[in-house]
N, C-alpha and C positions, 0 to 999 in steps of 0.2 A: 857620289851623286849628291845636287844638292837639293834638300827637298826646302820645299815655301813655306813658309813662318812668319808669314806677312801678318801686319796688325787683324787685317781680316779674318785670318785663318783662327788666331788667338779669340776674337769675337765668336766664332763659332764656336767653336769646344765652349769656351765659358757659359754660352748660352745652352749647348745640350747639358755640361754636366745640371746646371739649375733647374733643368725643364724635368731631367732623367731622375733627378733626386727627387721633384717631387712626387714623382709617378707615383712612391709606394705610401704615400698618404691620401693619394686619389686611390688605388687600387682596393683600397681599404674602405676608403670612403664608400666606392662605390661597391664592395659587397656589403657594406655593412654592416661590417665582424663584431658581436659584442665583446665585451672584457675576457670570456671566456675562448673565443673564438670562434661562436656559434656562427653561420649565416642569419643573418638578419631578414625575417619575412619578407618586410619593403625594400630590401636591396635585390640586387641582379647576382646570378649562379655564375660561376668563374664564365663560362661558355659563352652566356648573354653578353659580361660584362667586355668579352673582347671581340665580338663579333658590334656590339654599339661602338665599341672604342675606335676600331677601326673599318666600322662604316662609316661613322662620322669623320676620319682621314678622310675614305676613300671618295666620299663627295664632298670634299673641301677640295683634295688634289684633281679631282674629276674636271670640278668648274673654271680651276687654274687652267687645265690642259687646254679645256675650249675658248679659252678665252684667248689664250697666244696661240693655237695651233697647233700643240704639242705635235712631235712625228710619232710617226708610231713603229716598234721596234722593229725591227729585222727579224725575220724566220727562226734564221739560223740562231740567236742568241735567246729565244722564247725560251729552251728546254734549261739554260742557265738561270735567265729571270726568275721563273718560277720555282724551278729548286730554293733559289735565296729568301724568294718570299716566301714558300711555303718551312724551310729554317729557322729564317728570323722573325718572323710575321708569325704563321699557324704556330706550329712547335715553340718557339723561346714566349710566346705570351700565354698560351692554356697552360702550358708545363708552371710559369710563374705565377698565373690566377688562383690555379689549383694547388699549388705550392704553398703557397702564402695562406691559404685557408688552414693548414695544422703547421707549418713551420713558425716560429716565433722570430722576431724582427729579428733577431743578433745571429740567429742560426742562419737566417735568411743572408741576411748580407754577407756574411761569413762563406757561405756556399756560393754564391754568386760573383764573389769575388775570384772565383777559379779563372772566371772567364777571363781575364788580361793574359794569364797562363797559357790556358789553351791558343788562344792566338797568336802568342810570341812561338808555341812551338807547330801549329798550322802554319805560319807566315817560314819557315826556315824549311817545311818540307815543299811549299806549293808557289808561296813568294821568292824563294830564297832570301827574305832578309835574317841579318845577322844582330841579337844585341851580344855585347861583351861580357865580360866578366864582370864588369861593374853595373854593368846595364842587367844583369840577373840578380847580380845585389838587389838593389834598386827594388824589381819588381817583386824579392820576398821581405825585405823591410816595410815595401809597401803593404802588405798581406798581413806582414807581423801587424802593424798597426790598425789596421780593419780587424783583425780577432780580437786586440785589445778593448776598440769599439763595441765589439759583440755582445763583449764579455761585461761589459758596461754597463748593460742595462738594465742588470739585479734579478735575473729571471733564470738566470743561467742560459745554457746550449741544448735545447730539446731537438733531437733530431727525429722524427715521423719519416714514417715510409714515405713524406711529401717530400722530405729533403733530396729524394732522387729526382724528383723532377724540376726541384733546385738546378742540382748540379745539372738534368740535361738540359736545361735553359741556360746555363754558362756554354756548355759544351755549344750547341748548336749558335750562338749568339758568337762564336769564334768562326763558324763557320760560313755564318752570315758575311763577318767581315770579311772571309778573303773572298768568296764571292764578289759580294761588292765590290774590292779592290782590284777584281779584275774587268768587272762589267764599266767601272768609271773612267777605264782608257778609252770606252767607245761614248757614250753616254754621258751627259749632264748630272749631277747629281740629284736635281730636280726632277728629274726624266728617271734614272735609275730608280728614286725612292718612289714616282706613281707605279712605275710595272710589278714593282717589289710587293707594295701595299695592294694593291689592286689583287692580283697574284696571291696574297696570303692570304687577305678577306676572302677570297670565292671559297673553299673548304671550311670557314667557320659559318655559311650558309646555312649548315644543317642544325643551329644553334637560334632561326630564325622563326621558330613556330612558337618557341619557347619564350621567347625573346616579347616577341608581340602580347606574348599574353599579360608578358609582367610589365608592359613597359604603364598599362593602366593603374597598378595599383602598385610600384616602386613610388620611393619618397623622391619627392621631387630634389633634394639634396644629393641624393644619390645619381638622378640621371645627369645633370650638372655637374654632377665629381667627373663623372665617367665621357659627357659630350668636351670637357675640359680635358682631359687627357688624351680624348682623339684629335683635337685641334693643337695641342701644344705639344703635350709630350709622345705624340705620334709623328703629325703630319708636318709640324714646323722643325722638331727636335731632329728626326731623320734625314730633311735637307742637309740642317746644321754638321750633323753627323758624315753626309757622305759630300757633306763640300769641303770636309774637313781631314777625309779620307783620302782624298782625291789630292791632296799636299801633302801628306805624311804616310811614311810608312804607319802598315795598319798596326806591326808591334809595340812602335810608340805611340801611337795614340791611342788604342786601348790600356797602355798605362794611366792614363789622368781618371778613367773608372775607379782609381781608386780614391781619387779626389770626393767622390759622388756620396761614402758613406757619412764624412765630414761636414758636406754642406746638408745635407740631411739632415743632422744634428745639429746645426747650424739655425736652419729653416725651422724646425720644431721648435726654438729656444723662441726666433724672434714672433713665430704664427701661435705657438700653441704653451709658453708660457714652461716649455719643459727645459729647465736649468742641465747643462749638461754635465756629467761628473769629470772628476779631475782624471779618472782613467781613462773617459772620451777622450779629455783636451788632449791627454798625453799620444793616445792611437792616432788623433789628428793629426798631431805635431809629427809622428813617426811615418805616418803615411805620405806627407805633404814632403819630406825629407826625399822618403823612397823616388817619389814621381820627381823631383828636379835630380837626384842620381839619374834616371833613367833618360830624362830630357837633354842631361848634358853632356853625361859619360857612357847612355849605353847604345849609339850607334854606332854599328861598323859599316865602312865601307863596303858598298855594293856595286855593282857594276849592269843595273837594272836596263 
C-alpha cells in the first residue's frame, strides 16, 4: 500500500513534534512547580490545569465548527468518539498532570516514551500493520537514545508511585491512536480532533468549581502558560497530528515521538539558556538514527 508523504504531511509532524515538545515546559509553567517540586500557590492543581487547557481548545475548535458548519457526527460512531476522547483527552492528560507533579523530567520522558511501543503493538493486533525487523531495531535504538537523554539530566531516574500514571498515559495515548486511525476513514481530521476534544473536556467538568475559584488569584504567567497550550499544543497540534495520521500508518508515525525528547532539549537550549550535555547530544544523535531506521526500513507491506 502506498501511504502519502507529501511535503504537507512532512509540515505537519514537524509542527506537532515542536508544539508537543513544548507542552512539558508549559505544563510546568502552568502548575507552577518549585525546584523541589512543590505546587506553587498561584499556579492551577493538575485537574484545573487540564480542564482550562482544554477548554480553551474546546472553544477555539467550537468557533471553528460554527463558522464552516461543521456536520455533526453520526449516531452510530458517538460510542467510538468518545471512548477516544475520553483516552487521549481525559486519561492521557490528568494521568500526565499528576504525573509530572512527583515524576522528574528524565523519568518522565523515559516512561512516556513506551507510547511509540505500545502503538506499534496495538496497530499489528487492531490495525494489522506490520513493522519489520529492522523497523523494531529502529524503534528500541530509538528508546535507547531517549534513556540516554534521561539519564542526562544529573538528577538521576526517581521513579514515584506518579510514574504509573506515566506509563498509563503512554498506554492510553496508543490507544487514542488507533482509535483515531480508524475514526479518520470517516471523518476529517479537523472534525475527528473537535468530537475527540469536545468528548474528553466534558468529564474534566467536575474540575470546574475548583478551577473558578483559582482562576482569581493564579499568576497571571501561569494562566497564559496554560490558555497557550490549549490553543497550540492542544487544539492546532491535534489537527496536525490526526491530518498526519490520516497518511501514515499509526506505527510509523508514532515513531517520530521520539524525535520530541530532542527538540525539547533543543528548545530549553535556545528559550532558557540550558546548554545541553554531550550525553544529550549523543541520545539525540541515537534517537534521530532510530526514527529514520524506522522511516525507511521498518514498513512492511500491508494489504489495508
Amino acid at each position: 500500500m502506498t501511504w502519502k508523504r507529501e511535503p504537507r504531511t512532512w509540515l505537519a509532524i514537524a509542527g506537532v513534534l515542536l508544539l508537543w515538545a513544548s507542552a512539558f515546559a508549559g505544563i510546568r509553567a502552568g502548575l507552577r512547580l518549585g525546584p523541589d517540586g512543590t505546587l506553587g500557590l498561584d499556579g492551577y492543581a493538575p485537574g484545573q490545569l487540564a480542564l482550562l487547557r482544554f477548554g480553551t481548545a474546546s472553544i477555539v475548535l467550537g468557533l471553528f465548527a460554527l463558522i464552516t458548519r461543521m456536520r455533526l457526527p453520526g449516531r452510530s460512531d458517538m460510542p467510538r468518539l468518545g471512548l477516544a476522547g475520553f483516552l487521549g483527552i481525559t486519561i492521557y492528560h490528568l494521568a500526565l498532570n499528576y504525573g509530572e507533579v512527583t515524576v522528574n523530567a528524565g523519568a518522565a520522558s523515559l516512561l512516556i516514551s513506551a507510547g511509540p511501543v505500545f502503538t506499534a503493538l496495538l496497530s499489528m493486533v487492531f490495525l494489522k500493520e506490520r513493522l519489520t525487523p529492522l523497523g523494531w531495531g529502529g524503534v528500541s535504538l530509538a528508546f535507547g537514545g531517549v534513556s540516554l537523554i534521561a539519564l542526562s539530566g544529573g538528577q538521576g531516574l526517581h521513579f514515584t508511585p506518579g510514574a504509573l500514571l506515566i506509563l498509563l498515559a503512554a498506554f492510553v495515548a496508543a490507544g487514542y491512536s488507533i482509535l483515531s486511525k480508524q475514526s479518520l476513514r470517516s471523518y476529517t481530521a479537523i472534525e475527528f480532533t473537535c468530537y475527540s476534544i469536545w468528548a474528553g473536556t466534558l468529564p474534566m467538568l467536575v474540575f470546574l468549581p475548583g478551577l473558578l475559584r483559582r482562576l482569581p488569584t493564579a499568576a497571571p504567567s501561569a494562566t497564559l502558560a496554560v490558555v497557550y497550550l490549549g490553543i497550540f499544543p492542544a487544539a492546532i497540534a491535534y489537527v496536525l497530528w490526526n491530518y498526519a495520521l490520516a497518511r501514515l500508518p499509526a506505527s510509523l508515525l508514532s515513531s517520530f515521538l521520539y524525535l520530541s525528547p530532542v527538540l525539547a532539549c533543543f528548545i530549553a537550549w535556545l528559550w532558557l539558556g540550558e546548554v545541553p550535555s554531550l550525553l544529550t547530544l549523543v541520545g539525540g544523535a541515537i534517537s534521530i538514527l532510530g526514527v529514520i531506521l524506522v522511516q525507511t526500513k521498518g514498513q512492511r507491506a500491508t494489504t489495508a
